[in-house]
N, CA, C and O atoms as a GROMACS GRO file, in nm:
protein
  364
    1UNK      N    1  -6.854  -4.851  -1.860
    1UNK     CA    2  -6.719  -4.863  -1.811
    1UNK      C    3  -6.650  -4.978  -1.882
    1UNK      O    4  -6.693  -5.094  -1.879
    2UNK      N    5  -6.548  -4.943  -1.943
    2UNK     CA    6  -6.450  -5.066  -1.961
    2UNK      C    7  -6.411  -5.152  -1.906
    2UNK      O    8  -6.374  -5.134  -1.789
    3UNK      N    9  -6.402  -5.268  -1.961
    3UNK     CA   10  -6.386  -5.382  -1.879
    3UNK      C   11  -6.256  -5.411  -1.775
    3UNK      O   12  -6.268  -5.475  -1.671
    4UNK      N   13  -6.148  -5.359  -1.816
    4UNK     CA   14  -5.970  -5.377  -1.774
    4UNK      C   15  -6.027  -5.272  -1.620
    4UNK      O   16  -5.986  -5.304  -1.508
    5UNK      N   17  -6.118  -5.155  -1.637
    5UNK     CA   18  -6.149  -5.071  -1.535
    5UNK      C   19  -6.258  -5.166  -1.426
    5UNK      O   20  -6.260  -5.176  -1.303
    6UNK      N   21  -6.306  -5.202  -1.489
    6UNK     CA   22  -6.416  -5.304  -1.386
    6UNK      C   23  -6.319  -5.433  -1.338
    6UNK      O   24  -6.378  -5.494  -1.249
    7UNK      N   25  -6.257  -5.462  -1.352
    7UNK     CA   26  -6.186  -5.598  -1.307
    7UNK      C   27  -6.107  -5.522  -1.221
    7UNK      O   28  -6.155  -5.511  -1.108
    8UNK      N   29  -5.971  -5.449  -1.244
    8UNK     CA   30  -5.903  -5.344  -1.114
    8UNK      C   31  -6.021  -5.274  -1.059
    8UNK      O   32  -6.012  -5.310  -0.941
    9UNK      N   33  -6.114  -5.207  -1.063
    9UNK     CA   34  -6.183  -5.182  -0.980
    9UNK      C   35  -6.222  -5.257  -0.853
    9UNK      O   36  -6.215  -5.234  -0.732
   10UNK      N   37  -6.277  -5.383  -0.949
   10UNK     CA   38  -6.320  -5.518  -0.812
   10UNK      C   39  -6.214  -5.570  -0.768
   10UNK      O   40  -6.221  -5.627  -0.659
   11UNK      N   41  -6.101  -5.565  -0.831
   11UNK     CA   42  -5.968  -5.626  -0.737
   11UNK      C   43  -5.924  -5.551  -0.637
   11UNK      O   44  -5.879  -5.604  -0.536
   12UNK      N   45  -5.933  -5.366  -0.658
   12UNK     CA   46  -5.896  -5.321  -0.515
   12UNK      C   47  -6.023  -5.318  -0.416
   12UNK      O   48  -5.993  -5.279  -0.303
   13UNK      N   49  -6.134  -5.344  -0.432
   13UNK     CA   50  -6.278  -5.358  -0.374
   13UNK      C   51  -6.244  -5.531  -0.271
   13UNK      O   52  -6.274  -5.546  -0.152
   14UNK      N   53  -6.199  -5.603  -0.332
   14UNK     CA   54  -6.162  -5.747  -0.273
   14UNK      C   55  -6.007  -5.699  -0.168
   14UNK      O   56  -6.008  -5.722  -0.047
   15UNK      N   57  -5.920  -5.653  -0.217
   15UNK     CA   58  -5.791  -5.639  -0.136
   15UNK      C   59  -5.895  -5.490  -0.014
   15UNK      O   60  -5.834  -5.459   0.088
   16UNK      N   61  -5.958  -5.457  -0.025
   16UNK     CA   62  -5.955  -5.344   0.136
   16UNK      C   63  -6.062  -5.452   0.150
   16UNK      O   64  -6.018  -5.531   0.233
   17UNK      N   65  -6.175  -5.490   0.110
   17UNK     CA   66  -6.236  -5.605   0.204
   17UNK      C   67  -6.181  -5.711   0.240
   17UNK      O   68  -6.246  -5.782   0.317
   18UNK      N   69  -6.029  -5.763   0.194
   18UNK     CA   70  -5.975  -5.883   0.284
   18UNK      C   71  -5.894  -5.876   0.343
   18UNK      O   72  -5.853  -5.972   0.408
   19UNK      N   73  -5.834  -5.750   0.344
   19UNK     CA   74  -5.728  -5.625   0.430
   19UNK      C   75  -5.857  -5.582   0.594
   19UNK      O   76  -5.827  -5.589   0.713
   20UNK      N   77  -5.955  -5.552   0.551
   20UNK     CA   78  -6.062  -5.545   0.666
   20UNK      C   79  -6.092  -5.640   0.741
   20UNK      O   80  -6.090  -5.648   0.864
   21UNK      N   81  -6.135  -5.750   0.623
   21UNK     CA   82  -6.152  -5.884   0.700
   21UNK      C   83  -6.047  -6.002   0.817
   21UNK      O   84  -6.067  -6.080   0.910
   22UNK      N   85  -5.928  -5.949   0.734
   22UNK     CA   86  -5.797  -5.979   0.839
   22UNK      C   87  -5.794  -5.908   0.982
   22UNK      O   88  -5.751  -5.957   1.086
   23UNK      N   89  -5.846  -5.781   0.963
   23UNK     CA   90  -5.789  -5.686   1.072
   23UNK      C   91  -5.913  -5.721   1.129
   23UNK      O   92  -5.865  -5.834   1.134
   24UNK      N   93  -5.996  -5.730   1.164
   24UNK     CA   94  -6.102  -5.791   1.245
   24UNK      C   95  -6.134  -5.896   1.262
   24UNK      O   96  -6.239  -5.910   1.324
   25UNK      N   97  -6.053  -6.033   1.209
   25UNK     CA   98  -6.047  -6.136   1.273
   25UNK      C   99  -5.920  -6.145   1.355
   25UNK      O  100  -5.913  -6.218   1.454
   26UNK      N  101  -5.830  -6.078   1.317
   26UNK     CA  102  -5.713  -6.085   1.436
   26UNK      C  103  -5.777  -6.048   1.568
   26UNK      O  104  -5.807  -6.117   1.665
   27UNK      N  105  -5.790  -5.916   1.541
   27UNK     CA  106  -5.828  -5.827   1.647
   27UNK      C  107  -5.934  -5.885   1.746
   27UNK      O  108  -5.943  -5.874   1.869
   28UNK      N  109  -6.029  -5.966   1.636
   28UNK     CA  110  -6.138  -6.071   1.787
   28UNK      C  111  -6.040  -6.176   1.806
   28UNK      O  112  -6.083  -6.246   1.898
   29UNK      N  113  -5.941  -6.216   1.768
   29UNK     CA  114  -5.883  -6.359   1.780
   29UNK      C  115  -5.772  -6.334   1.926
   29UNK      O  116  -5.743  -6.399   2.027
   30UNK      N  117  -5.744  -6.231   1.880
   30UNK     CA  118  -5.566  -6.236   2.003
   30UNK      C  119  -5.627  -6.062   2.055
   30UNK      O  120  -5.634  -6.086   2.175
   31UNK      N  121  -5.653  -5.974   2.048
   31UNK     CA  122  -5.684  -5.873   2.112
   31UNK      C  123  -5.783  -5.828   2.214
   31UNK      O  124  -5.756  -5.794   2.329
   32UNK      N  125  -5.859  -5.830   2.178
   32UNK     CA  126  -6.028  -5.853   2.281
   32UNK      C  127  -6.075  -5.956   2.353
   32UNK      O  128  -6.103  -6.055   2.285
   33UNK      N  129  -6.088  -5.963   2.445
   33UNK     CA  130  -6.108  -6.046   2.571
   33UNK      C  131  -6.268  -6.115   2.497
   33UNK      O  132  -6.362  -6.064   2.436
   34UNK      N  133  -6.221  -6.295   2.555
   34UNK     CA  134  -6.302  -6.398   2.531
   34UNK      C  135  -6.360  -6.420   2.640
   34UNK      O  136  -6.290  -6.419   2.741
   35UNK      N  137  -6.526  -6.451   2.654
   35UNK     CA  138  -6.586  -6.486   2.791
   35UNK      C  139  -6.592  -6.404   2.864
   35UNK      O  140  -6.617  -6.286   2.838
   36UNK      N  141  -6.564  -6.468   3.007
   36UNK     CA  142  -6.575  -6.364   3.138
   36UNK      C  143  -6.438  -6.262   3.136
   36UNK      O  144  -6.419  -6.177   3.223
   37UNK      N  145  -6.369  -6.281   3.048
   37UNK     CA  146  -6.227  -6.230   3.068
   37UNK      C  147  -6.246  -6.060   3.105
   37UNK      O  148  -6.180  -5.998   3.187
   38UNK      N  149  -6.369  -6.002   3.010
   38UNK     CA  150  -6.382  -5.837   3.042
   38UNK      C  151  -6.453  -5.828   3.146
   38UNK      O  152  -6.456  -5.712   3.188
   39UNK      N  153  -6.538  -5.932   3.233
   39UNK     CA  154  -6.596  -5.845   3.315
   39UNK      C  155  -6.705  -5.755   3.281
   39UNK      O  156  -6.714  -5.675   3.375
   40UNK      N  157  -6.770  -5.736   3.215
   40UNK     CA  158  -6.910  -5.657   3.163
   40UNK      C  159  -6.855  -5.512   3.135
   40UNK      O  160  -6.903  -5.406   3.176
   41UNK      N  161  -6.710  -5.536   3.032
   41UNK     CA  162  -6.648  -5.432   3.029
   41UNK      C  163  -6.732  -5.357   2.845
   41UNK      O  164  -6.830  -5.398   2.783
   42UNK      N  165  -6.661  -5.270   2.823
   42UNK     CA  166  -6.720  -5.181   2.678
   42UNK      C  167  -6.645  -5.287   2.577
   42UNK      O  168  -6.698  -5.303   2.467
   43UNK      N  169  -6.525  -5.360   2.607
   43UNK     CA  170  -6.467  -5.436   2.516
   43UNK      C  171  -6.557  -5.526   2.450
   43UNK      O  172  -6.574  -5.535   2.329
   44UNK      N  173  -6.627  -5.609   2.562
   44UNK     CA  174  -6.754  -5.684   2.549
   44UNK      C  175  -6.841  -5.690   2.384
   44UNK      O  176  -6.854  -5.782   2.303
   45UNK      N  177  -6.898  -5.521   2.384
   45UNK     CA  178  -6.938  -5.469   2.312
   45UNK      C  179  -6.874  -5.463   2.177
   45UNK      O  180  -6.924  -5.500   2.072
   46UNK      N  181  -6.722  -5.396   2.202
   46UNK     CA  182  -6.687  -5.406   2.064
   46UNK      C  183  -6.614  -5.493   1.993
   46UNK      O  184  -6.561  -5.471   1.884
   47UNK      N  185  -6.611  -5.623   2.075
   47UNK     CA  186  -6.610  -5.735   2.034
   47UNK      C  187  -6.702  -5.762   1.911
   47UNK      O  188  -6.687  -5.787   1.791
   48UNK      N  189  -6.797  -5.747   1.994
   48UNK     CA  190  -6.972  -5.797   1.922
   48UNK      C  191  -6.973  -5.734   1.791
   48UNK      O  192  -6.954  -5.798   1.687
   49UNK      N  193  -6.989  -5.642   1.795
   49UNK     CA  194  -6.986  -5.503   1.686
   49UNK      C  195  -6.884  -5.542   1.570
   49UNK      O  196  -6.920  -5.548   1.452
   50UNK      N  197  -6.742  -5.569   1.617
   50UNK     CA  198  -6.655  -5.630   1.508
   50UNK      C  199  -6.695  -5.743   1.455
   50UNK      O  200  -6.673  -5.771   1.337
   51UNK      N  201  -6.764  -5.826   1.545
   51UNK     CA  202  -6.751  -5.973   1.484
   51UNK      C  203  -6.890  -5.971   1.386
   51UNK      O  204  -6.914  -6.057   1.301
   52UNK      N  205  -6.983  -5.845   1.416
   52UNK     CA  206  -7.122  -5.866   1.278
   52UNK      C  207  -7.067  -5.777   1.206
   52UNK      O  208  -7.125  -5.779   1.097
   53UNK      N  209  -6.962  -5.678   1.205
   53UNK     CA  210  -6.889  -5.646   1.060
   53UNK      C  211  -6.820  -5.729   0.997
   53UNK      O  212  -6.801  -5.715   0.876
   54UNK      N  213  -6.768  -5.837   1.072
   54UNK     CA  214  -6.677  -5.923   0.990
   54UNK      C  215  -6.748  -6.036   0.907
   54UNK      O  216  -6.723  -6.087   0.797
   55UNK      N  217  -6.868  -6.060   1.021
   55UNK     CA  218  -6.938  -6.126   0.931
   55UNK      C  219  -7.001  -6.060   0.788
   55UNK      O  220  -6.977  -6.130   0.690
   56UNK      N  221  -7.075  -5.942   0.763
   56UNK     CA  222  -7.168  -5.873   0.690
   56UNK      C  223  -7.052  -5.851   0.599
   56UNK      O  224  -7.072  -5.905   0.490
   57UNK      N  225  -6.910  -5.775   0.611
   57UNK     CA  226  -6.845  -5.784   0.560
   57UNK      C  227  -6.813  -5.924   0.454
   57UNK      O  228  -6.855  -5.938   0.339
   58UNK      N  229  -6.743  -5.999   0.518
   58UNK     CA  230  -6.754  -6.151   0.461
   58UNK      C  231  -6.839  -6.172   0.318
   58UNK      O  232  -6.790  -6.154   0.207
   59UNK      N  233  -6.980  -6.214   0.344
   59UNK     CA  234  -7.089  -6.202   0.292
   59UNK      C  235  -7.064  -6.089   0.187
   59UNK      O  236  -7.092  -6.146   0.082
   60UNK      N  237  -7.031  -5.972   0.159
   60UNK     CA  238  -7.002  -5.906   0.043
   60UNK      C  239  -6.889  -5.915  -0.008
   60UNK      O  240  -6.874  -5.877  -0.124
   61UNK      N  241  -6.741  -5.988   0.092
   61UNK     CA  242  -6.664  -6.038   0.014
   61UNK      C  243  -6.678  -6.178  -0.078
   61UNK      O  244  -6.591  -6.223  -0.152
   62UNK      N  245  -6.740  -6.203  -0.066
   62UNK     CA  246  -6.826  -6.386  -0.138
   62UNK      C  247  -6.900  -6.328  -0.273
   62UNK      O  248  -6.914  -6.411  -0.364
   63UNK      N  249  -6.945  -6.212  -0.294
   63UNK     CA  250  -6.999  -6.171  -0.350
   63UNK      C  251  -6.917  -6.097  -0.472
   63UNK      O  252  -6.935  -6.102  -0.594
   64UNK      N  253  -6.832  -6.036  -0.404
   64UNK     CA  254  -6.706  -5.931  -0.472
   64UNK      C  255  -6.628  -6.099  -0.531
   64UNK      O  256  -6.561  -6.070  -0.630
   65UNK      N  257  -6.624  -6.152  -0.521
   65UNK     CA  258  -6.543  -6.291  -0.543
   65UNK      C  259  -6.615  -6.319  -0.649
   65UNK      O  260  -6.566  -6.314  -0.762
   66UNK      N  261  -6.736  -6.352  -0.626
   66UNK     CA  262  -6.790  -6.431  -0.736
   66UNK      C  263  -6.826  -6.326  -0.906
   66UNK      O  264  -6.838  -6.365  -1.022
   67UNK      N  265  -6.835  -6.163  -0.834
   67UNK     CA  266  -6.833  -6.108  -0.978
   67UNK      C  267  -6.696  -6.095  -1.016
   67UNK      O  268  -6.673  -6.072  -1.135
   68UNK      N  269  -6.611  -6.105  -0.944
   68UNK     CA  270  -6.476  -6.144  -0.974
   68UNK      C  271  -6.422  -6.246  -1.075
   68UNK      O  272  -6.347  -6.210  -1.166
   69UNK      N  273  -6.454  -6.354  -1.061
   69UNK     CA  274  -6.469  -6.499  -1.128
   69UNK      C  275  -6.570  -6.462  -1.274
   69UNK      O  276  -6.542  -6.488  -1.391
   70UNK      N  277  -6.656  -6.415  -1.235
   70UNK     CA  278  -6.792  -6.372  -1.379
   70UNK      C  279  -6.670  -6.278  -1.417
   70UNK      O  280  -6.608  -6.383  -1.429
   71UNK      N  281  -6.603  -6.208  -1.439
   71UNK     CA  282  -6.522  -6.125  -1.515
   71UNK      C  283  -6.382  -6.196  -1.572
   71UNK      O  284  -6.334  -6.182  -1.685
   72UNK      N  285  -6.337  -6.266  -1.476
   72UNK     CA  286  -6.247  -6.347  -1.536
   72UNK      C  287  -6.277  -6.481  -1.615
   72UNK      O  288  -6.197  -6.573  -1.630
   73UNK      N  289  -6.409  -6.475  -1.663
   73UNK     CA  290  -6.479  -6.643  -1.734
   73UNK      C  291  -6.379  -6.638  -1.840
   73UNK      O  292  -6.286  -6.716  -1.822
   74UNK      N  293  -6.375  -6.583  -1.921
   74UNK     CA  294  -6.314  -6.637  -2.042
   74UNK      C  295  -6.121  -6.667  -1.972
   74UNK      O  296  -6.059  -6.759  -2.025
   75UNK      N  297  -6.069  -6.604  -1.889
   75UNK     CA  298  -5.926  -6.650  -1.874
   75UNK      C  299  -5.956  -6.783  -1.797
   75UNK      O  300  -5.866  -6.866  -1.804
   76UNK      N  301  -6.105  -6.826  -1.702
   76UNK     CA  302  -6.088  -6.952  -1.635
   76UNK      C  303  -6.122  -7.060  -1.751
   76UNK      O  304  -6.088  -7.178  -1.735
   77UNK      N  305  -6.174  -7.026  -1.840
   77UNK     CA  306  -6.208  -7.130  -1.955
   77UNK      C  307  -6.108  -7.185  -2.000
   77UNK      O  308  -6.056  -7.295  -1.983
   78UNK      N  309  -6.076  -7.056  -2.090
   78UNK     CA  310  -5.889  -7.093  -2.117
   78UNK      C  311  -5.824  -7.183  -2.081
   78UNK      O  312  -5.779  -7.274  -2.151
   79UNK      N  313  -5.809  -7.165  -1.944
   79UNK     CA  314  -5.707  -7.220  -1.880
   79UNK      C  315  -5.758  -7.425  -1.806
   79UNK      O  316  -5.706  -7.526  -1.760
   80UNK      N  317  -5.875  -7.374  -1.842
   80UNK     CA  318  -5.961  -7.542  -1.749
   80UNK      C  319  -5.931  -7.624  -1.917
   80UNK      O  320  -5.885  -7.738  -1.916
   81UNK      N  321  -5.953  -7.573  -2.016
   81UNK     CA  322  -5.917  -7.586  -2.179
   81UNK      C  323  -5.806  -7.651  -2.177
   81UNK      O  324  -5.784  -7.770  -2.200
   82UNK      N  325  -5.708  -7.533  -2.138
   82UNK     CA  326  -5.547  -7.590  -2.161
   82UNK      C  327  -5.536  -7.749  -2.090
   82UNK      O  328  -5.503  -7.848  -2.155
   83UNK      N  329  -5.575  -7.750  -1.928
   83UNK     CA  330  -5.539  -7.809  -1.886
   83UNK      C  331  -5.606  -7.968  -1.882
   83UNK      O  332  -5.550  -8.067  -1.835
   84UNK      N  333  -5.765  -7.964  -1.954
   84UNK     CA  334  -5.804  -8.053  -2.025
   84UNK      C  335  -5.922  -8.091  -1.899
   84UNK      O  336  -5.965  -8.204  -1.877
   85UNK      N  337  -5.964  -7.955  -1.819
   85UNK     CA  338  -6.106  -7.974  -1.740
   85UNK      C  339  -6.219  -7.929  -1.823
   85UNK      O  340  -6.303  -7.846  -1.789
   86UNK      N  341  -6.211  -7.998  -1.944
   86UNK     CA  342  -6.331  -7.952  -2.022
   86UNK      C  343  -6.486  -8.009  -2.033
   86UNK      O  344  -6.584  -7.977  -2.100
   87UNK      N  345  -6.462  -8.104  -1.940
   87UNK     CA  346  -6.601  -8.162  -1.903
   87UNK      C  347  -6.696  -8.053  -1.782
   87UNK      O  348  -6.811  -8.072  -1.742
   88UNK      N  349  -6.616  -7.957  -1.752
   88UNK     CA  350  -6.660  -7.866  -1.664
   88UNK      C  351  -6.691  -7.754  -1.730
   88UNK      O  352  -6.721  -7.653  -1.667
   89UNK      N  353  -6.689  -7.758  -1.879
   89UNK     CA  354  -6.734  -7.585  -1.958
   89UNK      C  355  -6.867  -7.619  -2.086
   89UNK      O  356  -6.862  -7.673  -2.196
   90UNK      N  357  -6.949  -7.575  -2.030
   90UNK     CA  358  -7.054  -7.593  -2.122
   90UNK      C  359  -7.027  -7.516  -2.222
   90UNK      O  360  -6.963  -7.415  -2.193
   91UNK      N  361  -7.058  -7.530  -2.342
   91UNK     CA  362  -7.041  -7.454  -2.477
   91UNK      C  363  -6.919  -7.419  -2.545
   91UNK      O  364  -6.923  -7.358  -2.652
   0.00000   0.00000   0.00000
């Protein structure tokens, strides 16, 4: 695969995992009842359930990030170059 295809590839792979990751930290933040608030209701549950997708999620967005960064090395070089962070680029 070409490279211009692997970089938009992982960029829309990062935008629906941080489009996901938004919508399930809202949704535990201001929507779903905290504590005793449900009552030993099903919300309870899918509280729980969202919050180890958001986590597991997460965790492969950190990941999608960092081959993100490995694809963009030569434009972060460049640019740490231009701006004279060159004690930070080996070779």
């Amino acid at each position: 695969m070409e490279r211009p295809k692997k970089m938009w590839g992982v960029n829309v792979v990062l935008f629906v995992l941080g489009s996901f990751l938004a919508v399930t930290g809202l949704i535990n933040a201001w929507v779903l009842p905290h504590g005793y608030e449900a009552k030993g209701s099903v919300l309870i549950d899918i509280r729980h359930f969202l919050t180890e997708c958001h986590e597991w999620v997460g965790l492969v967005f950190i990941l999608a990030v960092i081959l993100h960064l490995v694809l963009h090395s030569s434009y972060v070089r460049k640019n740490m170059t231009k701006f004279g962070w060159t004690r930070w680029i080996k070779g």
